[in-house]
C-alpha positions as CSV (number, residue, x, y, z in Angstrom):
1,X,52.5,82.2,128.0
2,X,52.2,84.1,125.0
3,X,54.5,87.0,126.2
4,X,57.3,84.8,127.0
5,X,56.7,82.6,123.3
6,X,57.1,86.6,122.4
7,X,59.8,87.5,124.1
8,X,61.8,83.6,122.9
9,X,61.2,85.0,119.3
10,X,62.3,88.4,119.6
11,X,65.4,86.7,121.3
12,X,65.7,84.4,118.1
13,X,65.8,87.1,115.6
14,X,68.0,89.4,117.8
15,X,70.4,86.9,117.8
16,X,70.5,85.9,114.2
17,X,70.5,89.2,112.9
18,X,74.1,89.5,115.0
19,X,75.0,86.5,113.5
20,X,74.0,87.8,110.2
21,X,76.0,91.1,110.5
22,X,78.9,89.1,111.9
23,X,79.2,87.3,109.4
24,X,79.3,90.3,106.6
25,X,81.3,92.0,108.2
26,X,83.6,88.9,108.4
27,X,83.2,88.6,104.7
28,X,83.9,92.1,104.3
29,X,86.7,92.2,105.6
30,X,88.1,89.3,103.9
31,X,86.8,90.2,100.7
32,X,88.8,93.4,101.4
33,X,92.4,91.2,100.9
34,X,91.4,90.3,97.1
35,X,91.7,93.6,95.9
36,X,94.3,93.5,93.2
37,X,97.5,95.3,94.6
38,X,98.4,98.0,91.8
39,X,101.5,96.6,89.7
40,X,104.5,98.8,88.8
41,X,103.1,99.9,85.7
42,X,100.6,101.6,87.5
43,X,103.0,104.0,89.3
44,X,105.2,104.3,85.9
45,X,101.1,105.4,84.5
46,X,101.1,107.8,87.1
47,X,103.9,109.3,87.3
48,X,105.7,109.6,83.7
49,X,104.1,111.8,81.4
50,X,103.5,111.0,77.8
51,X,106.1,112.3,75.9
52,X,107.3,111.4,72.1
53,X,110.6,113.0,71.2
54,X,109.2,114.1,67.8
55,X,106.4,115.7,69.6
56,X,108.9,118.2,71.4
57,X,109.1,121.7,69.4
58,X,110.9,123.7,72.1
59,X,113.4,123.0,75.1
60,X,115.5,125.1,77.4
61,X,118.3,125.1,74.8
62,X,116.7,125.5,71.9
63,X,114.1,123.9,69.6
64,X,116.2,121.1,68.3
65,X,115.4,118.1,70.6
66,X,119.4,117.1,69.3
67,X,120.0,119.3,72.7
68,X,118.4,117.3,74.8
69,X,120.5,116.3,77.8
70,X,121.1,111.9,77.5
71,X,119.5,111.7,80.8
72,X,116.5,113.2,79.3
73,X,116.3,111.3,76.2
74,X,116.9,108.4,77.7
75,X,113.6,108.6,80.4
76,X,111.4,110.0,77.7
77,X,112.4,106.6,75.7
78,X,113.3,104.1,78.1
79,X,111.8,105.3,81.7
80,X,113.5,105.6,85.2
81,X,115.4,102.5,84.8
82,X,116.8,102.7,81.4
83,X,118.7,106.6,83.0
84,X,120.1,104.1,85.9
85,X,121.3,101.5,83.7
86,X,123.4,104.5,82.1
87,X,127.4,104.7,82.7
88,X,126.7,107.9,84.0
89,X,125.2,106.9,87.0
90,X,126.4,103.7,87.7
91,X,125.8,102.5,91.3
92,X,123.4,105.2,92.0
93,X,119.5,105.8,92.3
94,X,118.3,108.1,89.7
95,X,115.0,110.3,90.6
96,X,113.5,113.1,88.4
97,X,110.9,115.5,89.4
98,X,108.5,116.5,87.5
99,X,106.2,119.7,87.2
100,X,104.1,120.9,84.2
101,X,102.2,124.1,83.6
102,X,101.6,127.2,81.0
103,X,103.2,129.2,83.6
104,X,106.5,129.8,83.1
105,X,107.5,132.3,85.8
106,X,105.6,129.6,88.8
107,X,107.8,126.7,87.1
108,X,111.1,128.4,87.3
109,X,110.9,129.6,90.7
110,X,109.6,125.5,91.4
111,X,113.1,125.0,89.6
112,X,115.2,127.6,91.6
113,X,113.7,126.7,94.7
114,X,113.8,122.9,94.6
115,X,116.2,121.5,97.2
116,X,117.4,118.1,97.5
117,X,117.5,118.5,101.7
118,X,113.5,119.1,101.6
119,X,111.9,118.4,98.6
120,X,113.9,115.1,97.9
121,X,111.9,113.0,100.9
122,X,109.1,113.2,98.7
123,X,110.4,111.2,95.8
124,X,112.4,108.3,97.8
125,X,108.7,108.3,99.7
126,X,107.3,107.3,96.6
127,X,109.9,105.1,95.5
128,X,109.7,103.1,98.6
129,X,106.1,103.3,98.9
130,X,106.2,101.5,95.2
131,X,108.4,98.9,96.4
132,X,106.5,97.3,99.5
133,X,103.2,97.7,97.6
134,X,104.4,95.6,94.8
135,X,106.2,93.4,96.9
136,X,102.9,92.7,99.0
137,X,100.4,89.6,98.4
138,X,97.7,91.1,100.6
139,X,96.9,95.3,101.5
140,X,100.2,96.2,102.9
141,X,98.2,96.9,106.4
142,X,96.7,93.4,106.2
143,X,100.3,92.1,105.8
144,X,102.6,94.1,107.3
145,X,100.5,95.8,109.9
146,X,101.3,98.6,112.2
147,X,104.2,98.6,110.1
148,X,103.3,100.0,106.8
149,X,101.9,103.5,108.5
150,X,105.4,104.2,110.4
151,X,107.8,102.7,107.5
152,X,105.8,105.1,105.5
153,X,106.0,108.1,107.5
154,X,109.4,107.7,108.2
155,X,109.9,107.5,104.0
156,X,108.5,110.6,103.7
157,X,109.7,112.5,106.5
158,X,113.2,111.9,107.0
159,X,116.1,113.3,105.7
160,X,118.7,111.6,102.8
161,X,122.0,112.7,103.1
162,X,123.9,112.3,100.1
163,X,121.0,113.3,97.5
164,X,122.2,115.7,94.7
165,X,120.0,118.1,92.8
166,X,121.8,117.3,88.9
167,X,120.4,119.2,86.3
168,X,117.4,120.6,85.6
169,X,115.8,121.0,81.9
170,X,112.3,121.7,80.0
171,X,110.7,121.0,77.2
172,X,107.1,122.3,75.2
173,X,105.5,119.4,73.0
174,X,102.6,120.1,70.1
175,X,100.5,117.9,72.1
176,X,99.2,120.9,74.0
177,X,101.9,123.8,72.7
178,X,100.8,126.0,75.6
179,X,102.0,123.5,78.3
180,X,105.8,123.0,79.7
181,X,107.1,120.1,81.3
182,X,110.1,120.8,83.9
183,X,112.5,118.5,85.2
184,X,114.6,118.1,87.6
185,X,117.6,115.6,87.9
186,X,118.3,114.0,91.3
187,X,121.1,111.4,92.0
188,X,122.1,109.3,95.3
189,X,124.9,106.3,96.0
190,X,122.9,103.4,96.3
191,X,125.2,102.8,99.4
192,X,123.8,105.4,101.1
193,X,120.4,105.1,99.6
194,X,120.3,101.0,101.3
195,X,122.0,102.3,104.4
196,X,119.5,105.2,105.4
197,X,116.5,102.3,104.5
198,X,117.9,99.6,106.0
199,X,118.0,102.1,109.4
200,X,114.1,102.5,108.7
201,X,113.2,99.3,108.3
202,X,114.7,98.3,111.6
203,X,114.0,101.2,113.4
204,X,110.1,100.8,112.5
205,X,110.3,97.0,113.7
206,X,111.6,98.3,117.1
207,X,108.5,100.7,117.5
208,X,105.7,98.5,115.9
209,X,103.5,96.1,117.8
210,X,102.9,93.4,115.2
211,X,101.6,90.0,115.8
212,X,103.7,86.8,114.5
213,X,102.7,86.7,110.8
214,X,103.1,90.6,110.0
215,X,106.8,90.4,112.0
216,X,107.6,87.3,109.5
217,X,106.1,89.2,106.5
218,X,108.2,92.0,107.7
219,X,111.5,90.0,107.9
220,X,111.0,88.0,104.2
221,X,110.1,91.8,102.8
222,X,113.8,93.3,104.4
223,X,115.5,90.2,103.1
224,X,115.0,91.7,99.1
225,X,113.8,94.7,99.2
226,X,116.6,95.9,97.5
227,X,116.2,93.7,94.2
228,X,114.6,95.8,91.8
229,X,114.3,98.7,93.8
């Protein structure tokens, strides 16, 4: 009699320390979804570098910062959107890499050797990636599902025809008189740009398995991705 009043207790607490993990790891993964999603001044934090034009004491044309190019001037003062909203590049999608060191001989052969065909993919990645993560309410896995992975991989792996490698310029600021900051120009028709997403987009809906919530958070997120991209 005692070994079975044993054995019904050991039962007991097997079963409610299930329960108990159960139920953490419920809450765990809901408490996962509250997680603020990062804003876009986060990327804008992460990816433009601190620059004051009165700061600037050399550039690639001499050390009058009355040289630099308007697309320049205009980013360092205004950001990505403020070079888009210039007459210069109306109806396209402006994208500027970036690259910063004391060596100058590694930074110009980043300059000579950057190609819009394969080193482009990486910014429009990062552009997109920006969009749907701002866009999203919840973890862009928890919302979108199988979805986010393969829209992302196909971001960053697939090929933009149209993309043009501009200009290139750098500058050196005081802030740290040893460092340079290169830069490279990059411009696409935002025709082409929608196009060659829009293909993604439906092309990663085709090959995802996604259960009737992420497919409708899928289809509200196509119908504006596009504003304020």
């Amino acid at each position: 009699m005692k070994l079975q009043t044993i054995k019904i207790v050991f039962m007991k607490k097997i079963i409610s320390s299930i329960f108990i993990i159960a139920v953490f790891m419920s809450c765990a993964a809901k408490e996962k979804r509250f997680i603020p999603i990062p804003d876009s001044s986060y990327f804008e934090q992460k990816k433009t570098p601190e620059i004051a034009i009165n700061d600037i004491i050399d550039t690639k044309d001499g050390r009058s910062t009355g040289n630099l190019p308007v697309w320049l001037r205009t980013y360092i003062e205004g950001g990505i959107e403020a070079v888009e909203n210039l007459n210069l590049f109306y109806n396209k999608y402006v994208y500027i890499g970036i690259n910063r060191g004391s060596n100058t001989t590694a930074l110009n052969k980043w300059l000579v050797n950057y190609s819009a065909a394969h080193d482009f993919p990486v910014l429009a990645g990062e552009r997109v990636e920006k969009k749907i993560i701002t866009s999203s309410s919840l973890y862009p896995d928890d919302e979108y599902g199988e979805f986010f992975e393969r829209f992302m991989k196909r971001a960053y792996g697939s090929s933009y025809p149209g993309a043009v490698k501009e200009d290139t310029f750098w500058i050196r600021t005081k802030a740290d008189n040893e460092s340079y900051i290169y830069f490279i120009l990059l411009t696409i028709d935002k025709t082409a740009m929608q196009l060659i997403v829009g293909d993604m987009i439906s092309q990663t809906e085709k090959s995802a398995v996604l259960t009737s919530s992420e497919a409708a958070a899928v289809r509200r997120m196509r119908q504006n991705f596009f504003e304020g991209f």
